[in-house]
C-alpha positions as CSV (number, residue, x, y, z in Angstrom):
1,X,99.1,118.6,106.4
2,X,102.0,116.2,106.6
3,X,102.2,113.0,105.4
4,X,102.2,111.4,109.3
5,X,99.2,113.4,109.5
6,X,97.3,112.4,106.4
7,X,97.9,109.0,108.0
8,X,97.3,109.6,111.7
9,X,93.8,110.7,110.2
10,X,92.9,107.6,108.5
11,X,93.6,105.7,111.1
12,X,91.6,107.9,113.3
13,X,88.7,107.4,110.6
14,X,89.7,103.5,110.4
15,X,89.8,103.2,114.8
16,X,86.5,105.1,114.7
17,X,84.0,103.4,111.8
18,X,85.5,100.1,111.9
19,X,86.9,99.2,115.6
20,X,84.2,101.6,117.0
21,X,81.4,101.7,118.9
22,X,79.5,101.5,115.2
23,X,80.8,99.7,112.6
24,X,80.4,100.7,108.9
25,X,82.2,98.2,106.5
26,X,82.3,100.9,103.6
27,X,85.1,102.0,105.6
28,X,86.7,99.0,104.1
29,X,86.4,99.7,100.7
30,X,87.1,103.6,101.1
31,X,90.1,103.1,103.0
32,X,91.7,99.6,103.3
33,X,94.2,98.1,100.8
34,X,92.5,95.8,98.8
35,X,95.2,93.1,99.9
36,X,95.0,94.2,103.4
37,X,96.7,92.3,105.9
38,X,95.0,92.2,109.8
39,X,96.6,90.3,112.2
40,X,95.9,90.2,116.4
41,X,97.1,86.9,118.2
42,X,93.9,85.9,119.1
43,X,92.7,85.4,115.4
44,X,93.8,83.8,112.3
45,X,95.4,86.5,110.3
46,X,92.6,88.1,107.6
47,X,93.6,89.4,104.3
48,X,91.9,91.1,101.9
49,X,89.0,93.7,102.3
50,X,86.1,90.5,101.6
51,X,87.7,88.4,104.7
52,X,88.0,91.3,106.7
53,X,84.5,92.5,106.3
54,X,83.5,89.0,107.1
55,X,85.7,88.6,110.0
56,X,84.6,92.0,111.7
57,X,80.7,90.8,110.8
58,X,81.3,87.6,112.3
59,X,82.8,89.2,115.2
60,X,80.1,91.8,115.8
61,X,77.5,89.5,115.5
62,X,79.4,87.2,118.1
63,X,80.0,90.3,120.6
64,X,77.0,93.0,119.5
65,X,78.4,95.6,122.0
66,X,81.8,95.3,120.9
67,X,83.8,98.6,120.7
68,X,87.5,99.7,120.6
69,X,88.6,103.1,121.5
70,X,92.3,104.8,121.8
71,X,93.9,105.2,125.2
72,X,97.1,107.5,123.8
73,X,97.9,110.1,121.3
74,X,98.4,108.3,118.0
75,X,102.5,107.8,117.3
76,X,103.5,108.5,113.4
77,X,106.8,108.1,111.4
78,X,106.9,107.5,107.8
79,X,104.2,104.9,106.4
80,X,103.4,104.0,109.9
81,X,101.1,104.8,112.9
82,X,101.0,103.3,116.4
83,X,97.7,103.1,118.0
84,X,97.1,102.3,121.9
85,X,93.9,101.1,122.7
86,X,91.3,99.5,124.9
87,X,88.0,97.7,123.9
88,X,85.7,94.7,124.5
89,X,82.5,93.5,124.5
90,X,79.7,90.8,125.9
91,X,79.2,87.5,123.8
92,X,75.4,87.7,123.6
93,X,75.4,86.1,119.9
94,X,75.9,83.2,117.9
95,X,78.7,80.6,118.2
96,X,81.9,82.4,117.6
97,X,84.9,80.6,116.3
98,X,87.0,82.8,115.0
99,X,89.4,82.3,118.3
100,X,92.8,80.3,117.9
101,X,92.3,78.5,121.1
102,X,88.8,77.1,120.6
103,X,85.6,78.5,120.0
104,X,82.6,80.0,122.3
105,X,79.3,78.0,122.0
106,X,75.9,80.5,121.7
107,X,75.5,83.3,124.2
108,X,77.3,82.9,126.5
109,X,77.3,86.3,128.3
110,X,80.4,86.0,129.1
111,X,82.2,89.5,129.0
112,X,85.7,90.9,127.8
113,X,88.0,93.9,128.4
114,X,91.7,94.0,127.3
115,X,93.9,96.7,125.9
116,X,96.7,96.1,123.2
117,X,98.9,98.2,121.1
118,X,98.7,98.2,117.0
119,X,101.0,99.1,114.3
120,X,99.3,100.1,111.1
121,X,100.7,100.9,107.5
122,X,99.6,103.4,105.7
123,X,100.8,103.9,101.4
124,X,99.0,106.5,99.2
125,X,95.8,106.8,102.1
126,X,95.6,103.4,102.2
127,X,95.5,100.7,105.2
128,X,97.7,98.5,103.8
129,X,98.5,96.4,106.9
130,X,97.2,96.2,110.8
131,X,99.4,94.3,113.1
132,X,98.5,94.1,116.7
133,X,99.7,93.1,120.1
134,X,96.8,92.3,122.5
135,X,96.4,91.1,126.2
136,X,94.8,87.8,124.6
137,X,95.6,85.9,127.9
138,X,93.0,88.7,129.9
139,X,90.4,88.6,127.2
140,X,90.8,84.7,126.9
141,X,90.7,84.4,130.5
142,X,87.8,86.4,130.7
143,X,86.0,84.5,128.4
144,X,86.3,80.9,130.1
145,X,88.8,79.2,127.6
146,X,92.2,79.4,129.5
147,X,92.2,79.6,133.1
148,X,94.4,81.1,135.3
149,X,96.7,78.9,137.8
């Protein structure tokens, strides 16, 4: 295999056991950079594999239903692989404030559904950095804390 893809397939692995429909955090361990940098605009950037574990568990507790899944062939050069996707979930859980715009009290059964479009880094099999770009507005929207004019 080439090198784009060695790293297309880790990011499959990475989009399937962490973003997917069930989440196993050893993926983290096995395949992340220990300095990891994740960063979407709706969250405060994470870094390192203990914050991210912790953000994805808060976030899964927050949304139990939440799953991501790819909408396009995967897009590889060099260290790097572009990802499309879609995902969401319902906030059936606890208090979730891991938003930059404010936070969702308890349950509130409110549901999302937005796409975005990441870039990920991959050196020696390793996630080293995800950087996304997601319709925040839709899923914010959809969850009640911006509204629309």
């Amino acid at each position: 295999m080439t090198k784009q893809e060695d790293n297309k397939a880790v990011v499959v692995r990475w989009f399937t056991h962490f973003w997917g429909e069930r989440c196993d955090l050893s993926v983290v361990d096995e395949i992340a950079a220990p300095d990891m940098l994740l960063k979407y605009s709706l969250h405060e950037p994470r870094r390192g594999r203990d914050d991210i574990k912790a953000f994805m568990t808060d976030f899964r507790a927050a949304f139990p239903d939440l799953n991501f899944w790819a909408t396009a062939d995967l897009i590889a050069e060099g260290d790097y692989v572009v990802g499309q996707w879609e995902g969401g979930g319902t906030h059936t859980g606890p208090a979730f404030g891991d938003l930059l715009v404010g936070s969702l009290p308890a349950a509130t059964g409110r549901t999302m559904r937005f796409t975005g479009t990441t870039v990920l880094k991959v050196v020696d099999g390793r996630i080293v950095e995800e950087i996304g770009l997601d319709d925040g507005v839709a899923a914010l929207t959809q969850l009640g804390l911006i509204k629309t004019a």
